[in-house]
N, CA, C and O atoms as CSV, one atom per row, in Angstrom:
chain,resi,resn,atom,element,x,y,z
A,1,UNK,N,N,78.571,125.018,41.981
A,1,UNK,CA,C,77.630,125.513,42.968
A,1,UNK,C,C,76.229,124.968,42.677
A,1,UNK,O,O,75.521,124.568,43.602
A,2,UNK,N,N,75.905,124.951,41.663
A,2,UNK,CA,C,74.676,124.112,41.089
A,2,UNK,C,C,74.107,123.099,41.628
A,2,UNK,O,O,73.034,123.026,42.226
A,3,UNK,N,N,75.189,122.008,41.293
A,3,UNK,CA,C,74.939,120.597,42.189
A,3,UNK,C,C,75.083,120.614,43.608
A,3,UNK,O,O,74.328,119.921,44.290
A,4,UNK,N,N,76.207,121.523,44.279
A,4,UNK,CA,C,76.867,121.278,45.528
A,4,UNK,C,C,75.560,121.955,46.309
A,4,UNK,O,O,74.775,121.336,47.028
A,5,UNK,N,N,75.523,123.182,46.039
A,5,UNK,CA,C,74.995,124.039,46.355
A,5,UNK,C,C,75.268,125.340,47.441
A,5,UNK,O,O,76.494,125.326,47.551
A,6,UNK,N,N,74.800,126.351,48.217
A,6,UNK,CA,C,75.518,127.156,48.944
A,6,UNK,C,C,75.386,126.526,50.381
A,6,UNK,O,O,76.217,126.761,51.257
A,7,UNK,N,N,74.558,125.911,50.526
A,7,UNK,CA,C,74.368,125.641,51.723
A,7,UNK,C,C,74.878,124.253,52.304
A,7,UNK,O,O,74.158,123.257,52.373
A,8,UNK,N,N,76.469,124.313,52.795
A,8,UNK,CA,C,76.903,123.061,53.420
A,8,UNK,C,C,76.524,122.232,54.485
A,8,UNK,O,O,77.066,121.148,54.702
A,9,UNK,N,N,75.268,122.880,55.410
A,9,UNK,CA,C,75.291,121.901,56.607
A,9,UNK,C,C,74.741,120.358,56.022
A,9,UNK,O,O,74.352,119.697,56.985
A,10,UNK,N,N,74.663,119.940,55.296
A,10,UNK,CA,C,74.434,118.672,54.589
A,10,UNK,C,C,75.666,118.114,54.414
A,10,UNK,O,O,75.497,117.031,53.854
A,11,UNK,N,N,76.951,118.343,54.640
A,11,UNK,CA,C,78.160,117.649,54.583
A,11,UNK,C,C,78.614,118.197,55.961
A,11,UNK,O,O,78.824,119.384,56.212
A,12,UNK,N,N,78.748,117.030,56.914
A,12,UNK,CA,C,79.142,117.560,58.141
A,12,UNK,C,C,80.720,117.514,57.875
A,12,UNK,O,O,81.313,118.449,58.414
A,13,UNK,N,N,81.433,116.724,57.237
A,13,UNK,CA,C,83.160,116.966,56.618
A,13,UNK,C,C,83.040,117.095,55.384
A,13,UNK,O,O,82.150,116.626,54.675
A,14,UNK,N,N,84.368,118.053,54.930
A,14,UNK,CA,C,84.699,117.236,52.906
A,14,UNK,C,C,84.815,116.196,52.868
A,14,UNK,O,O,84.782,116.007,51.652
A,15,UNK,N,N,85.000,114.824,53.520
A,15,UNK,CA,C,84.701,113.507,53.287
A,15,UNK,C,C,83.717,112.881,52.942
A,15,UNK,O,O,83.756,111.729,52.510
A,16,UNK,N,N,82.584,113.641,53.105
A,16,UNK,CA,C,80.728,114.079,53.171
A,16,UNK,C,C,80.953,113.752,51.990
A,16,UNK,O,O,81.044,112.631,51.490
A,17,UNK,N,N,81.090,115.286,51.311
A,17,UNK,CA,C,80.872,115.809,50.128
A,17,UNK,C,C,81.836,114.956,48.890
A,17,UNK,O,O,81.311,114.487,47.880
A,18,UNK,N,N,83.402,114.857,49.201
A,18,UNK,CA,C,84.175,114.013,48.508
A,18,UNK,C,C,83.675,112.503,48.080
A,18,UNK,O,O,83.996,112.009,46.999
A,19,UNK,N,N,82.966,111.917,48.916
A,19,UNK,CA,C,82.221,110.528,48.979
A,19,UNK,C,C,80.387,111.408,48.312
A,19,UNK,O,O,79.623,110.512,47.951
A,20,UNK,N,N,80.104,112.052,48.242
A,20,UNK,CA,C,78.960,112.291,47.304
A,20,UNK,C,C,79.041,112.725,45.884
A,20,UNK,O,O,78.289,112.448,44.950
A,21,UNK,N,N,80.337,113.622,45.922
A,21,UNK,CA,C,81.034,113.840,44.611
A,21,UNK,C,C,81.300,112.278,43.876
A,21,UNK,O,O,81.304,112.259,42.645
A,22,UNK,N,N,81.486,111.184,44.504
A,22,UNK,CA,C,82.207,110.536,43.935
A,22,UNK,C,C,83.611,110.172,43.663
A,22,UNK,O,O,84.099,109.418,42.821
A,23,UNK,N,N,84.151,110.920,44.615
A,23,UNK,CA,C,85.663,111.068,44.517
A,23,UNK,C,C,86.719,110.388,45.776
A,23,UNK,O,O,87.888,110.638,46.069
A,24,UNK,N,N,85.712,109.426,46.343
A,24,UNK,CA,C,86.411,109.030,47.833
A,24,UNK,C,C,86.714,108.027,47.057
A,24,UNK,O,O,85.753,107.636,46.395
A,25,UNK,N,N,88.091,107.237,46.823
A,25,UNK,CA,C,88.447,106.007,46.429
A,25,UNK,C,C,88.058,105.105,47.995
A,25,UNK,O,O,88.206,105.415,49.178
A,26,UNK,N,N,87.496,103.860,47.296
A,26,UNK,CA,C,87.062,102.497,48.251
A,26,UNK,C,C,88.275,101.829,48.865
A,26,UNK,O,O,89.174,101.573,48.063
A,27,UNK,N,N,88.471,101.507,50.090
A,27,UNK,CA,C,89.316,100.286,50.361
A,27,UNK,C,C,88.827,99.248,50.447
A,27,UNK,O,O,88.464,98.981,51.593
A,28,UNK,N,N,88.586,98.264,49.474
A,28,UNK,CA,C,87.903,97.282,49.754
A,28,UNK,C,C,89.183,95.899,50.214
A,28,UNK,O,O,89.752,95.322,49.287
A,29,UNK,N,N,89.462,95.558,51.504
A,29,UNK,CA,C,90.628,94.445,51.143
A,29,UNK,C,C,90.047,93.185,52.520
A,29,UNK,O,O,89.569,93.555,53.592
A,30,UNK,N,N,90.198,92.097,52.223
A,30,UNK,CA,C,89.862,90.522,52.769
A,30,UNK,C,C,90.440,90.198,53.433
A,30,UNK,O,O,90.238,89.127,52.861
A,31,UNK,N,N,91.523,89.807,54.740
A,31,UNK,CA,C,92.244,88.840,55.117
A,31,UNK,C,C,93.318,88.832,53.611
A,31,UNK,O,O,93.613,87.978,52.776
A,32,UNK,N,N,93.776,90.711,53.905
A,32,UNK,CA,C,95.359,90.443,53.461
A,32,UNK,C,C,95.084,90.600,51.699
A,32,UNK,O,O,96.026,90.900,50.965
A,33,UNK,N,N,94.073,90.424,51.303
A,33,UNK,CA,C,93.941,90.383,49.964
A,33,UNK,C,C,93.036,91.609,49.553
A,33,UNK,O,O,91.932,91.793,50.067
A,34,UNK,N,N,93.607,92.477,48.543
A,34,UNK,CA,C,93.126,93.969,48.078
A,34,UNK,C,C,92.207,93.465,46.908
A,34,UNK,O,O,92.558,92.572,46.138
A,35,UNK,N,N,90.961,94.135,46.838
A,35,UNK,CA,C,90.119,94.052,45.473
A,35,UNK,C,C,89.709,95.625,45.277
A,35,UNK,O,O,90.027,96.638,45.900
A,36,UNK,N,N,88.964,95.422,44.277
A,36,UNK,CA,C,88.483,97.215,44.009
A,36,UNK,C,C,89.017,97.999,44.646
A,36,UNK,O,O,89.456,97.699,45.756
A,37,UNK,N,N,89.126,99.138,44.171
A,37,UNK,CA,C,88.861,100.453,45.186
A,37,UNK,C,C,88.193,101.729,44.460
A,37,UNK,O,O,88.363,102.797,45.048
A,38,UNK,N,N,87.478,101.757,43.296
A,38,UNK,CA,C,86.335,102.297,42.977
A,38,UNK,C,C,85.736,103.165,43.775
A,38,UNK,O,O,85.409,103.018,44.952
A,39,UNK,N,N,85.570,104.346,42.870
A,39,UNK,CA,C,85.215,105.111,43.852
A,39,UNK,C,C,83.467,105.150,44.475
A,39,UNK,O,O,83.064,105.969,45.301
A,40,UNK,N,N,82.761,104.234,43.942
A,40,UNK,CA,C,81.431,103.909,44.326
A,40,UNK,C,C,80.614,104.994,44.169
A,40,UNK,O,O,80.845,106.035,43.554
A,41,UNK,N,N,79.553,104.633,44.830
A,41,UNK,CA,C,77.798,105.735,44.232
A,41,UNK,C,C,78.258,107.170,44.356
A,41,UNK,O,O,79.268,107.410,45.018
A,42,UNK,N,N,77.721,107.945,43.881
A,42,UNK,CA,C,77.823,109.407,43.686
A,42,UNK,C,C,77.078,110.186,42.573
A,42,UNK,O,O,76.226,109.837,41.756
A,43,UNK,N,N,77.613,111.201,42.792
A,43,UNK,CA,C,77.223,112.411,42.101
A,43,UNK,C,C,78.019,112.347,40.672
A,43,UNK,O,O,79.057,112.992,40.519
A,44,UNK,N,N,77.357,111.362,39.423
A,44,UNK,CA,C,78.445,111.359,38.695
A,44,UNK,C,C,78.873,112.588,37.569
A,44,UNK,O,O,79.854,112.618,36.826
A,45,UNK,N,N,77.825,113.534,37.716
A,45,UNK,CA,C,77.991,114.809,36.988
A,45,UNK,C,C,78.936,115.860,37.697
A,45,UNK,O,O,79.531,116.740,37.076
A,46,UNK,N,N,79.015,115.659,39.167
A,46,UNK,CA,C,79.359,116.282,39.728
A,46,UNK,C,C,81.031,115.699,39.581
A,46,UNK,O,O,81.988,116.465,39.692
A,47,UNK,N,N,81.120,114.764,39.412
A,47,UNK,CA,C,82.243,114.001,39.758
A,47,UNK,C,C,82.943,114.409,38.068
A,47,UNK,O,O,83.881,115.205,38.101
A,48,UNK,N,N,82.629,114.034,37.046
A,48,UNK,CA,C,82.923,114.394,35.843
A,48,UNK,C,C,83.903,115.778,35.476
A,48,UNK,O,O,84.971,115.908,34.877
A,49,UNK,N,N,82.537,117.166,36.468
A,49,UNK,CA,C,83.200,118.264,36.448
A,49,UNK,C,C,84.780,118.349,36.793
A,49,UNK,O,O,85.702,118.783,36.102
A,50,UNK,N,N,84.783,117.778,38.122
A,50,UNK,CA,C,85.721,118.084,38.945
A,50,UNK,C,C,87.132,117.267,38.621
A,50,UNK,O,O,88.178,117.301,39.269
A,51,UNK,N,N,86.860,116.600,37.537
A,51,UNK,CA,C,88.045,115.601,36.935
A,51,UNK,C,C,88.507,116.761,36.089
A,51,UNK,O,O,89.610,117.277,36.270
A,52,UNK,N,N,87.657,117.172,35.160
A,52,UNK,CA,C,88.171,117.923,34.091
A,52,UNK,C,C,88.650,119.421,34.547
A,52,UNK,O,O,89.379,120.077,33.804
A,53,UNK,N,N,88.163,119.970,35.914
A,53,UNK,CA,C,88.946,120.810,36.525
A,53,UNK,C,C,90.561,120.547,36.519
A,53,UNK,O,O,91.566,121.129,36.111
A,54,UNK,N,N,90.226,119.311,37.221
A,54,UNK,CA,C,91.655,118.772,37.306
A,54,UNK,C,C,92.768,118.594,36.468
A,54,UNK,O,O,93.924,118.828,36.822
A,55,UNK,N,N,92.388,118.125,35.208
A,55,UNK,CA,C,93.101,118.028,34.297
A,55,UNK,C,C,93.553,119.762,33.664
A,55,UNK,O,O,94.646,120.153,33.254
A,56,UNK,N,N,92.316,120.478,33.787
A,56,UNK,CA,C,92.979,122.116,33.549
A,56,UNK,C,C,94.058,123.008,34.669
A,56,UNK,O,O,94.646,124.079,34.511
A,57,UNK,N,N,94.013,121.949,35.963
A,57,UNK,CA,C,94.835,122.162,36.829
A,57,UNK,C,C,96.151,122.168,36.969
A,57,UNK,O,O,97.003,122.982,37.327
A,58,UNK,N,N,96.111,120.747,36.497
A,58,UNK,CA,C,97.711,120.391,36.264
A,58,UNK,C,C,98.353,121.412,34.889
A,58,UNK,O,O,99.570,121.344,34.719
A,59,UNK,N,N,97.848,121.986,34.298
A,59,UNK,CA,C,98.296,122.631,33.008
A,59,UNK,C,C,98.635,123.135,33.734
A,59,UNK,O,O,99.721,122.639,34.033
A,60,UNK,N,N,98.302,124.338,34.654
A,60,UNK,CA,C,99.440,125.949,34.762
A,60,UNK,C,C,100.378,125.848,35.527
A,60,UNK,O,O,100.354,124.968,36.388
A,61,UNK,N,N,101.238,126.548,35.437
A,61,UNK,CA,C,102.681,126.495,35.768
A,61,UNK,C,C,102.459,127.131,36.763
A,61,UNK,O,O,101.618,128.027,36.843
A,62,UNK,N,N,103.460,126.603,37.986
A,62,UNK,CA,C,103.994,127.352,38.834
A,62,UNK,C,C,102.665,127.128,39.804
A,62,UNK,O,O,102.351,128.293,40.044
A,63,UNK,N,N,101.852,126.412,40.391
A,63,UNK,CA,C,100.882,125.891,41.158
A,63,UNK,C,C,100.968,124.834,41.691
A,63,UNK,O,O,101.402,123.908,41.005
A,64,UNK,N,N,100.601,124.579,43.074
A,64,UNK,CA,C,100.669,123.429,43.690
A,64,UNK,C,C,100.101,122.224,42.904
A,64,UNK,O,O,100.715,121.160,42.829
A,65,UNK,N,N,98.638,122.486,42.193
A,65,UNK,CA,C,98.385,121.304,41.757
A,65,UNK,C,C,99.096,120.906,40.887
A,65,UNK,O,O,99.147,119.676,40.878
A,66,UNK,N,N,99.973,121.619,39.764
A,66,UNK,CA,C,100.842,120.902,39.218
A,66,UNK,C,C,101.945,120.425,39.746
A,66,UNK,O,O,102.467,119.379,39.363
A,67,UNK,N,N,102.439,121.240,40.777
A,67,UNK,CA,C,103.394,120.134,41.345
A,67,UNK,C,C,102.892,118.767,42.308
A,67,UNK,O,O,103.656,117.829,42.540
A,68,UNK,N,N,101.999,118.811,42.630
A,68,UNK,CA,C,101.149,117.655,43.388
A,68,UNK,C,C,100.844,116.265,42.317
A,68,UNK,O,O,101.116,115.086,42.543
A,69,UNK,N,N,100.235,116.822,41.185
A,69,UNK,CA,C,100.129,115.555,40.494
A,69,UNK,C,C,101.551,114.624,39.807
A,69,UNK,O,O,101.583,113.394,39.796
A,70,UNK,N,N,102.357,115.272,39.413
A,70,UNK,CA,C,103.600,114.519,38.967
A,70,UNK,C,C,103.900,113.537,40.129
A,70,UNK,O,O,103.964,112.344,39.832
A,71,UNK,N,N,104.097,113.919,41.464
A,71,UNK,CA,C,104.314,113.268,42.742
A,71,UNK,C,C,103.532,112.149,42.610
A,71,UNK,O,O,104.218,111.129,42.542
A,72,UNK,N,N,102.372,111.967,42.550
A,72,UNK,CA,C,101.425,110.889,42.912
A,72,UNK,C,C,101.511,110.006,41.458
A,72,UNK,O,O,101.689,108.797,41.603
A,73,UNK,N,N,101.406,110.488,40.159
A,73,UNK,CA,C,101.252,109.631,39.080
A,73,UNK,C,C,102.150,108.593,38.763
A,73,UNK,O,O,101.898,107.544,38.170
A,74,UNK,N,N,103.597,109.129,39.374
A,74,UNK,CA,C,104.602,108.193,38.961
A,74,UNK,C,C,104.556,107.086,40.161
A,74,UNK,O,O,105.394,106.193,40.043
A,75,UNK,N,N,103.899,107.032,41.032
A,75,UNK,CA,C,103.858,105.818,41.817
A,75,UNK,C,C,102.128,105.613,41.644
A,75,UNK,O,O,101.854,104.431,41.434
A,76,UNK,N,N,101.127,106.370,41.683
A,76,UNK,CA,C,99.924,105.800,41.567
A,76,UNK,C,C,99.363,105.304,40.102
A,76,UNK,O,O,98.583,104.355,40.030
A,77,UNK,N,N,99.786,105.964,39.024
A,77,UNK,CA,C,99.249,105.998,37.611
A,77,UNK,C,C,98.488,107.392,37.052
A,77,UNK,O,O,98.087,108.021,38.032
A,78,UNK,N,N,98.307,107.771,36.357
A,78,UNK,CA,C,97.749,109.101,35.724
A,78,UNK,C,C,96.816,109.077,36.381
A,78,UNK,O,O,96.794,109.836,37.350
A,79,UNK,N,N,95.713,108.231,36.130
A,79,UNK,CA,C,94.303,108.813,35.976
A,79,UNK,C,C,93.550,108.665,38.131
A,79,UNK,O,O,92.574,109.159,38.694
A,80,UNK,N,N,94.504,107.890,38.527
A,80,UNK,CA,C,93.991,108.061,40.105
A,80,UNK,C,C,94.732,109.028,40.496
A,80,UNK,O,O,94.481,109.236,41.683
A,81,UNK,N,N,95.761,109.945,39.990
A,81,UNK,CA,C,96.091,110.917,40.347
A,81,UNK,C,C,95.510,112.101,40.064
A,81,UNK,O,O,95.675,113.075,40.798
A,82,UNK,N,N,94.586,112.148,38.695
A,82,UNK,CA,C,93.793,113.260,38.490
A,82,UNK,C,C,92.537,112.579,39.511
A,82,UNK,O,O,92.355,113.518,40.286
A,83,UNK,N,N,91.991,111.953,39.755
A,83,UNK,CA,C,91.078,111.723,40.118
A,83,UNK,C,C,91.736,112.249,42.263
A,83,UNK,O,O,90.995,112.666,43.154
A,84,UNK,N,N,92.875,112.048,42.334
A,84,UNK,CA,C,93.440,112.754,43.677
A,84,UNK,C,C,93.363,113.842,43.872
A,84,UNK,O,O,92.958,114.315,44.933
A,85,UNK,N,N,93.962,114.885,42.295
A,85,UNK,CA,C,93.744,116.379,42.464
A,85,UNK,C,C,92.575,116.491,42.503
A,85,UNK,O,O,92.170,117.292,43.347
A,86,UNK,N,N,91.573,115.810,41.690
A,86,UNK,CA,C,90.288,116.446,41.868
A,86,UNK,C,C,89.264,116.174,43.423
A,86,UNK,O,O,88.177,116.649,43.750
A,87,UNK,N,N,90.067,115.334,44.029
A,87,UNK,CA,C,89.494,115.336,45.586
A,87,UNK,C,C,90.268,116.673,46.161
A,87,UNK,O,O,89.573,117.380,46.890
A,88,UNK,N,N,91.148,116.954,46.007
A,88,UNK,CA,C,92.005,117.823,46.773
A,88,UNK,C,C,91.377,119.387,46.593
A,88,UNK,O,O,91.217,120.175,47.525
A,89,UNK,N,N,91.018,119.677,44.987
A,89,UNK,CA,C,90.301,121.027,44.461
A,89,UNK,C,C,88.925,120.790,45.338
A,89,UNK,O,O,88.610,121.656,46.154
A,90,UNK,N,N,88.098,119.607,45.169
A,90,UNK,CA,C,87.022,119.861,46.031
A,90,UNK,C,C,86.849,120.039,47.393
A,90,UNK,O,O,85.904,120.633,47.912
A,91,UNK,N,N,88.239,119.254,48.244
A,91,UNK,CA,C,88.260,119.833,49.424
A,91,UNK,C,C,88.828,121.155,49.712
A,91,UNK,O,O,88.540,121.794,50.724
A,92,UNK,N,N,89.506,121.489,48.951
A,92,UNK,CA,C,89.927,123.227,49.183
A,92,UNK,C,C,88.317,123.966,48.891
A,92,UNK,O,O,87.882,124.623,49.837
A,93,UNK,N,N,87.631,123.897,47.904
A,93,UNK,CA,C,86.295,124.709,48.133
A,93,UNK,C,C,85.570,124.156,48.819
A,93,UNK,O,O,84.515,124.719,48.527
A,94,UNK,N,N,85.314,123.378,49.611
A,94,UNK,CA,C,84.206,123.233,50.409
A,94,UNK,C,C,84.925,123.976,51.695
A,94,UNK,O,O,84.413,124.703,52.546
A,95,UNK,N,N,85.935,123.654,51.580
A,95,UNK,CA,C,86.704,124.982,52.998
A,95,UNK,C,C,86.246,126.723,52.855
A,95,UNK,O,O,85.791,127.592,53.599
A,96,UNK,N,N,86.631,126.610,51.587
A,96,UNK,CA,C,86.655,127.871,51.492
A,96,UNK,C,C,84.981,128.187,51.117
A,96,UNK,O,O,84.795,129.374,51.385
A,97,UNK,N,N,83.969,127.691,50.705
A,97,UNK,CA,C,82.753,127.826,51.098
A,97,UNK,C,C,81.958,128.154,52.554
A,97,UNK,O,O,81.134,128.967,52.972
A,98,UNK,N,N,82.705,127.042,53.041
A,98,UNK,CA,C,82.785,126.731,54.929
A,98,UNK,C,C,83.164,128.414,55.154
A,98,UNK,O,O,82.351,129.286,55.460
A,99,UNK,N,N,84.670,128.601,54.903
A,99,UNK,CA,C,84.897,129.705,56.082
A,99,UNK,C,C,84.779,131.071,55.731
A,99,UNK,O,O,85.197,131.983,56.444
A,100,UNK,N,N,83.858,131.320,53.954
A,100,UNK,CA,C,83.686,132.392,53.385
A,100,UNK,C,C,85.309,132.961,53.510
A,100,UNK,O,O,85.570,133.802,54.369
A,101,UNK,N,N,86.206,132.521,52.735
A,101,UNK,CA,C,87.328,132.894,52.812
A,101,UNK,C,C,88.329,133.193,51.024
A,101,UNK,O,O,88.119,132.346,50.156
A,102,UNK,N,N,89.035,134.046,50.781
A,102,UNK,CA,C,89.371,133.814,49.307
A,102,UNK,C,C,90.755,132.754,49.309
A,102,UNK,O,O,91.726,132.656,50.059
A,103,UNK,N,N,90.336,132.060,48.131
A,103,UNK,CA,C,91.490,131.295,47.833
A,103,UNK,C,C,93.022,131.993,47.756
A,103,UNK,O,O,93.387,133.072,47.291
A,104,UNK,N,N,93.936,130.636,48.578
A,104,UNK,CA,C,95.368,131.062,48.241
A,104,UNK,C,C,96.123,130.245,47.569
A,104,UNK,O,O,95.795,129.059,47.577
A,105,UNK,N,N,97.316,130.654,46.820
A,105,UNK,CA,C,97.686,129.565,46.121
A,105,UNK,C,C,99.206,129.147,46.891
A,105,UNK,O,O,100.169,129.906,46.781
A,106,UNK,N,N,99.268,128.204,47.462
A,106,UNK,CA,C,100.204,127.925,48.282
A,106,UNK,C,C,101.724,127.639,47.431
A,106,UNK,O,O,102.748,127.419,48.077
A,107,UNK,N,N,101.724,127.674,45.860
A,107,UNK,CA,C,102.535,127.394,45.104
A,107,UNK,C,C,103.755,126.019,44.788
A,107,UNK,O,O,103.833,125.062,45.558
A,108,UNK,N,N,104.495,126.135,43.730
A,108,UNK,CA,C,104.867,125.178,43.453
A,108,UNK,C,C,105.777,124.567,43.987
A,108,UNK,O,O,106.166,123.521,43.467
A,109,UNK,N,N,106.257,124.961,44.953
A,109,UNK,CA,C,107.336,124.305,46.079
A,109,UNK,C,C,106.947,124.273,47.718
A,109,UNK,O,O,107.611,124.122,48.743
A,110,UNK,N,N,105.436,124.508,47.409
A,110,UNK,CA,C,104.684,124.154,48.880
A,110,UNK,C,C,105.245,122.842,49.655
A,110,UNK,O,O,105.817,122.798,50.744
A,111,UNK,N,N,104.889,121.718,48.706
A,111,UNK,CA,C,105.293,120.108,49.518
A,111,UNK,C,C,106.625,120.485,49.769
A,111,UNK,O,O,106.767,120.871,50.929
A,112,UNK,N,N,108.139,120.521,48.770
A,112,UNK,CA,C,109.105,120.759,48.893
A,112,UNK,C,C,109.383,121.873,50.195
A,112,UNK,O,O,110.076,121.460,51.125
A,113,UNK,N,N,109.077,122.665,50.229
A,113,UNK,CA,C,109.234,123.289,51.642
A,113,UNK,C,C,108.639,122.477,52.726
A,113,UNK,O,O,109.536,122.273,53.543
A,114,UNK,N,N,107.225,121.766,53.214
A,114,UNK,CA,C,107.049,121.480,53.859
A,114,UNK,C,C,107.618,120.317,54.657
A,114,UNK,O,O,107.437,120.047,55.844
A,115,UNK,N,N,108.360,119.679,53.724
A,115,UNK,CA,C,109.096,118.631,54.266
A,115,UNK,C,C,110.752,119.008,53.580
A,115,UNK,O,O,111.174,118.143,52.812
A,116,UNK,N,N,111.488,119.983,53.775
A,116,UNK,CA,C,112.731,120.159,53.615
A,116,UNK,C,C,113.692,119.216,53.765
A,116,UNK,O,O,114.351,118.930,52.766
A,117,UNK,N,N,113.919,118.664,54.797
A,117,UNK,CA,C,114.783,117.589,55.084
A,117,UNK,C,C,114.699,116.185,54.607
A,117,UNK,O,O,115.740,115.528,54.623
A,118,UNK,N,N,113.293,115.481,54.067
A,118,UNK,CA,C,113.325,114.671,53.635
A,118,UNK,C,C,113.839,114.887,51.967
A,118,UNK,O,O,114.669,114.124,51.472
A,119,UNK,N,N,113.345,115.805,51.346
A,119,UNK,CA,C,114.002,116.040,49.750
A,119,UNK,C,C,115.286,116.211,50.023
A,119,UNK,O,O,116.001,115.583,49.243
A,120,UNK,N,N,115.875,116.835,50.849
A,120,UNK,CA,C,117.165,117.048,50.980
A,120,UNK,C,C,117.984,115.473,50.902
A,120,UNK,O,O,118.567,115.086,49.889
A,121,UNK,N,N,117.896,114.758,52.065
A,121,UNK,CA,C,117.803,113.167,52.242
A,121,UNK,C,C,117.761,112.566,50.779
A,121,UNK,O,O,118.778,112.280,50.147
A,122,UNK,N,N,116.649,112.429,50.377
A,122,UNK,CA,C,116.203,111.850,49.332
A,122,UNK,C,C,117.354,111.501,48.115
A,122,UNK,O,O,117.977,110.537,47.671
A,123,UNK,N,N,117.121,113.610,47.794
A,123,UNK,CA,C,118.235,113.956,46.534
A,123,UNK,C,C,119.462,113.623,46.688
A,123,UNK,O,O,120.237,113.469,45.744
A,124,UNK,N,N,119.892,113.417,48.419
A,124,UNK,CA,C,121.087,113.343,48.477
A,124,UNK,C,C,121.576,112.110,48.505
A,124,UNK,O,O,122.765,111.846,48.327
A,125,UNK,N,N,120.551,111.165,48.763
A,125,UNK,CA,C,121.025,109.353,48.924
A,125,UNK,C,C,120.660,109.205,47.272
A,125,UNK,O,O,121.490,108.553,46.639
A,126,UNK,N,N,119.889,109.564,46.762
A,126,UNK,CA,C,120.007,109.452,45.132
A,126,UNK,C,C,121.196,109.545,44.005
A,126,UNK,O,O,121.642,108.785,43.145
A,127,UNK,N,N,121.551,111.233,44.580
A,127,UNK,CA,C,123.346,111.238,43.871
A,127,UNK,C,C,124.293,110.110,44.561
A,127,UNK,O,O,125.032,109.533,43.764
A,128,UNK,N,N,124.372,109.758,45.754
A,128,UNK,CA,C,125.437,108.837,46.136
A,128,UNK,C,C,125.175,107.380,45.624
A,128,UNK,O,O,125.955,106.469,45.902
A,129,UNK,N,N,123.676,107.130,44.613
A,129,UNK,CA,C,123.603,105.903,44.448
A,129,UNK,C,C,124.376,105.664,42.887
A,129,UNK,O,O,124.897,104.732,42.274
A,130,UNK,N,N,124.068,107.258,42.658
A,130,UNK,CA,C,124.417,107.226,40.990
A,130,UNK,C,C,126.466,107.361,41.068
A,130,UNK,O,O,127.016,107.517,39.978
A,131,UNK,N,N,127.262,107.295,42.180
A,131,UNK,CA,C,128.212,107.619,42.118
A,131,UNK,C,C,128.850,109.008,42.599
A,131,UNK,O,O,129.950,109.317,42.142
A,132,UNK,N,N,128.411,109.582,43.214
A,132,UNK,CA,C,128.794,111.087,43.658
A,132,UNK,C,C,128.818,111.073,45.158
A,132,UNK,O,O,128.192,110.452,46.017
A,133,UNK,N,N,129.766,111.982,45.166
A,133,UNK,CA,C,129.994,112.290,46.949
A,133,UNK,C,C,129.247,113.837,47.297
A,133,UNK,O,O,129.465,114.889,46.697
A,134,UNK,N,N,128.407,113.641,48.329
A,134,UNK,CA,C,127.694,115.188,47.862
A,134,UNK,C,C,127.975,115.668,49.309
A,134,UNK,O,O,127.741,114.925,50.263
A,135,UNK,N,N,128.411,116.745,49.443
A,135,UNK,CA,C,128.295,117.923,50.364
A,135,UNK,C,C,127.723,119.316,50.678
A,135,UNK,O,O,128.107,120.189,49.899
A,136,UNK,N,N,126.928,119.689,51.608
A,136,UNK,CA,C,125.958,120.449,51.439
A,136,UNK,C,C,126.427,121.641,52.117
A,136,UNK,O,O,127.104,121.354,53.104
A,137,UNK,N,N,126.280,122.986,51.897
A,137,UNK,CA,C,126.163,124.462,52.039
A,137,UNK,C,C,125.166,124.959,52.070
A,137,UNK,O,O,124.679,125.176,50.960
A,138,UNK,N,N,124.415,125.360,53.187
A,138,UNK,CA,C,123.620,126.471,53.440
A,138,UNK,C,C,123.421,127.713,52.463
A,138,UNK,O,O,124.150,128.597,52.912
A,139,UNK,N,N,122.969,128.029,51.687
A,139,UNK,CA,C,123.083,129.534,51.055
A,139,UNK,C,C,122.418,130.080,51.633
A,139,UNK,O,O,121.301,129.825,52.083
A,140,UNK,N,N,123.251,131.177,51.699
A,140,UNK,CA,C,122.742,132.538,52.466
A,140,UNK,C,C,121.795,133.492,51.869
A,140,UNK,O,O,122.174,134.305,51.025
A,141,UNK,N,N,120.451,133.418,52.319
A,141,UNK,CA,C,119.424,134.232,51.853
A,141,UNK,C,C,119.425,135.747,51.294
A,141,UNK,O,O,119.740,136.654,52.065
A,142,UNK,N,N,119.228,135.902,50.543
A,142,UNK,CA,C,118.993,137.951,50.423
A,142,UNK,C,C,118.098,138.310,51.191
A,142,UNK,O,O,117.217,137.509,51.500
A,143,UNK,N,N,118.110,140.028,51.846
A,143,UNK,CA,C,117.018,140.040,52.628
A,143,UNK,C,C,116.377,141.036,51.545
A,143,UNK,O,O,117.059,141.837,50.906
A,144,UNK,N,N,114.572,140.855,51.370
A,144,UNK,CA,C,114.320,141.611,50.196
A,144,UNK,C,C,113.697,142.690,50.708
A,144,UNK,O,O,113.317,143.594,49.964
């Protein structure tokens, strides 16, 4: 709150603020050819914080951000994936600054629910690559 401060009309989006934080990765690419993508000028104290949030993020169990970063590291690399959660933590509070609202934690099978059918897909063309014939059953919910 220090750096950001309370008063958002100075970031008309979190893209504002994410690109003042320091946390908007660059596309820099030529006629087909990719260079940098650095995240350029910013707030680098501000930007510092919000890494090391990140990294205390991914520790707790059973939270979206830990399930969010495993997803991205094994195809992006560690450290642009903390540097992803930590765009993602700053755009959840500048929302929730925005709409004076309390945080929710959408939990660790948020993505996995939101796209059901593709994990389903996925897991299931995966076992048939390793040798298995897979057939699927509905389980029937408890009502609680």
């Amino acid at each position: 709150m220090a750096e950001i401060g309370s008063d958002l009309s100075r970031f008309p989006t979190e893209a504002h603020l994410a690109s003042w934080a320091k946390l908007s990765p660059g596309n820099n690419e030529s006629a087909g050819k990719r260079y940098s993508g650095r995240t350029g000028h910013g707030n680098r104290w501000l930007r510092t914080s919000w890494v090391q949030a990140a990294h205390s993020a991914i520790k707790v169990k059973d939270t979206y951000w830990r399930s969010f970063y495993p997803r991205l590291a094994g195809r992006r690399g560690a450290k642009r994936a903390i540097v992803a959660v930590a765009h993602r933590i700053l755009t959840a509070v500048y929302y929730l600054l925005l709409r004076r609202e309390p945080f929710r934690e959408l939990g660790a099978t948020y993505l996995d629910e939101r796209n059901k059918v593709k994990v389903v897909k996925g897991a299931t063309r995966r076992l048939e690559q390793l040798g298995y014939r897979v057939t699927l059953e509905p389980v029937a919910v408890a009502a609680a």
